[in-house]
C-alpha positions as CSV (number, residue, x, y, z in Angstrom):
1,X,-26.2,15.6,6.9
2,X,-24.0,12.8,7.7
3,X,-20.6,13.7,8.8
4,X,-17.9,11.4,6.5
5,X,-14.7,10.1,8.8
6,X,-12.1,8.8,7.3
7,X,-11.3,5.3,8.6
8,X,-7.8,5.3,10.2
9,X,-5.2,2.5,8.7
10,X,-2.0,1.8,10.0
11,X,0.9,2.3,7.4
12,X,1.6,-1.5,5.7
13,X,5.2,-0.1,5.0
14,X,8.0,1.4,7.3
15,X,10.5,4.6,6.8
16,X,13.7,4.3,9.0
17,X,14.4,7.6,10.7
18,X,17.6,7.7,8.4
19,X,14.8,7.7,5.1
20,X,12.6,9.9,6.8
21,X,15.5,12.4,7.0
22,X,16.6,11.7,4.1
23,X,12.7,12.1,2.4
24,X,12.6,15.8,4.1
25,X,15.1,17.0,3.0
26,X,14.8,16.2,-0.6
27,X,11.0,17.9,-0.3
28,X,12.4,21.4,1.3
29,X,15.3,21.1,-1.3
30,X,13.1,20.4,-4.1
31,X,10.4,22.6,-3.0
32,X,8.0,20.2,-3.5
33,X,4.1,22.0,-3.2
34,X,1.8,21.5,-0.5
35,X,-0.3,18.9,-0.8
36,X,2.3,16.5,-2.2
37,X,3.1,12.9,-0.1
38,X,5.1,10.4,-0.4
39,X,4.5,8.4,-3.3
40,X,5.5,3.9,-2.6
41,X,4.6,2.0,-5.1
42,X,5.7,-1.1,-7.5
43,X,5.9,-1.2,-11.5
44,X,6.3,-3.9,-14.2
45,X,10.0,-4.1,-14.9
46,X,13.7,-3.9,-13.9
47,X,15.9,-7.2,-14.0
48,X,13.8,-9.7,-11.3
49,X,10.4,-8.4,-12.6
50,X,9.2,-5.4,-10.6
51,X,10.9,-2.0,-9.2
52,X,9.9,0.1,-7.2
53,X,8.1,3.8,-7.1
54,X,9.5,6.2,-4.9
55,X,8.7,10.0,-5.6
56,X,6.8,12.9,-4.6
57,X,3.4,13.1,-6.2
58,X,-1.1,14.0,-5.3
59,X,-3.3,11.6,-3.8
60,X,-5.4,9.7,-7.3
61,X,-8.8,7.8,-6.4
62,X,-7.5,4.9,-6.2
63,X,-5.1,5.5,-3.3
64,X,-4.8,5.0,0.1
65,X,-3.3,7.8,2.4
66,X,-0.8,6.8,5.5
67,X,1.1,9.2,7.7
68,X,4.1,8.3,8.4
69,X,6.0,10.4,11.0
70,X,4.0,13.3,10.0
71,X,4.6,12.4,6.2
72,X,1.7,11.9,4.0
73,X,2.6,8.6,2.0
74,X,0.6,7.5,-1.1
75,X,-0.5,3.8,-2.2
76,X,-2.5,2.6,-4.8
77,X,-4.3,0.0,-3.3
78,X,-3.4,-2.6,-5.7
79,X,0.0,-2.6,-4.2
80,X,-0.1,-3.2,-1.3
81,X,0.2,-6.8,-2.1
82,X,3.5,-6.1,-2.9
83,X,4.7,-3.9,0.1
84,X,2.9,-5.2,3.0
85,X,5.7,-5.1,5.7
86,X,8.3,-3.8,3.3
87,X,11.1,-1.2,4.8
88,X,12.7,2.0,3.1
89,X,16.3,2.7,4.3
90,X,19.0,5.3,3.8
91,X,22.2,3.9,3.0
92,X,25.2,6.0,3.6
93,X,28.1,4.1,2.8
94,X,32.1,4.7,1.2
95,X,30.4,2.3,-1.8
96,X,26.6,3.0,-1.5
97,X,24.5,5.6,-0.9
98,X,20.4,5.7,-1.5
99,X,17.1,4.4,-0.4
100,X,17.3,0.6,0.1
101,X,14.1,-1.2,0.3
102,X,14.2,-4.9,2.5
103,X,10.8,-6.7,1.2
104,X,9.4,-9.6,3.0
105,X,7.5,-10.4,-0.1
106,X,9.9,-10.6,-2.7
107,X,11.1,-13.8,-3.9
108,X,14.5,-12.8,-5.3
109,X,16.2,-9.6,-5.6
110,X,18.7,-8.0,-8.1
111,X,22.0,-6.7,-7.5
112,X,20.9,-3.1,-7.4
113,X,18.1,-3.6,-5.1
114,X,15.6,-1.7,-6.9
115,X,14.1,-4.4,-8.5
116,X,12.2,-7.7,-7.3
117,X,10.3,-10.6,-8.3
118,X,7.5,-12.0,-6.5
């Protein structure tokens, strides 16, 4: 019998180390079970045309799996159109606080920075 590998694939997005600590500690907090990863992804909507997915979640067929600082991370294939080079960020500011995303890809951006067109 043939033995399957799984062909290794660098991750087409990046997680600051501020995100990545941020990411933890929401998935001890939340208890999140094993065998959960990181889910990136884009959806129809929001003010420019797209937002972003950004949640805890299992791996579906049509997925590709990344590690990411020992993170699994989740992306349906389909999107990484979307993401390719994209960063997640922590912002801790007096006025702001949560994941930022800086997208090479998109076009325009709202004022929330959740959303995008491309």
């Amino acid at each position: 019998m043939a033995e399957v590998l799984e062909k290794a694939v660098s991750a087409p997005i990046n997680i600051t180390t501020s995100a990545m600590e941020q990411l933890k500690r929401i998935l001890t907090e939340q208890n999140v079970p094993e065998g959960y990863g990181l889910r990136v992804g884009v959806k129809g909507g929001g003010c420019s045309g797209f937002s972003y997915i950004l949640g805890f979640d299992t791996k579906k067929e049509t997925d590709q799996s990344f590690t990411i600082d020992g993170m699994r991370v989740f992306m349906e294939k389909s999107h990484g159109l979307y993401l390719l080079g994209m960063e997640i960020d922590w912002l801790n500011g007096l006025n702001n606080r949560g994941f930022i995303f800086n997208n090479p890809n998109a076009d325009e951006t709202c004022g929330c920075g959740s959303s995008f067109s491309a």
